[in-house]
C-alpha positions, 0 to 999 in steps of 0.5 A: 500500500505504500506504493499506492499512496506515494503515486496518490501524492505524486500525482496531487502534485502535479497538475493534470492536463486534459487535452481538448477535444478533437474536432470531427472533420467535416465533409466539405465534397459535393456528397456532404456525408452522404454514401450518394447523391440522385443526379437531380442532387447534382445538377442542382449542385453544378448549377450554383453561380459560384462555381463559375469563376472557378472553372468558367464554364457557363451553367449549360457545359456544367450541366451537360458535363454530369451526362458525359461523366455519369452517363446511363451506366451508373444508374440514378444515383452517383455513389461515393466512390464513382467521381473520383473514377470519372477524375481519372478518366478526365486526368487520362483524357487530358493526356490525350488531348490532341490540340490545347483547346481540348486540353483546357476544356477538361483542365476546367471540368477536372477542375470542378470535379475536384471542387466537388470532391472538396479537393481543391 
């Protein structure tokens, strides 16, 4: 028991710290937290006016860019994983280009797509 009432002693001694407590990460992505969106939910999302100062693509290129990306394949929903696939392709594709005007064309969808990832 000595033992124990020497480590009580110690430890009134001292002054405890309490670490704060750690902030939860919030999801900052197009999904906000969702495992999916409906495609209704995502062309509402390209649509916001301030998403074009950013890329430059009017609203109808934004909106024409989720039937290019996310064509009859993935169904109604986009799930949490499918644009990071669709940035892949995008990233390929710009490798590809063959003349500098295609090239800048998917630079600026690739870059919407990062904001919608919450990438950039």
């Amino acid at each position: 028991m000595a033992l124990f009432e020497k480590k009580q002693q110690l430890g009134q001694g001292k002054s405890e710290k309490i670490p704060p407590p750690k902030e939860e990460k919030k999801d900052t992505s197009g999904l906000g937290g969702k495992p999916y969106l409906t495609r209704e939910e995502f062309r509402h999302w390209l649509r916001k006016p301030e998403h074009y100062p950013s890329t430059g693509l009017p609203e109808t290129e934004r909106v024409k860019l989720e039937k290019e990306l996310f064509g009859l394949e993935y169904g109604s929903y986009i799930e949490k994983g499918e644009p990071e696939k669709a940035l892949k392709k995008l990233e390929m594709a710009k490798f590809k280009a063959k003349n500098q005007v295609e090239r800048v064309k998917i630079e600026k969808e690739i870059k919407l797509l990062k904001r919608f990832l919450g990438k950039s």
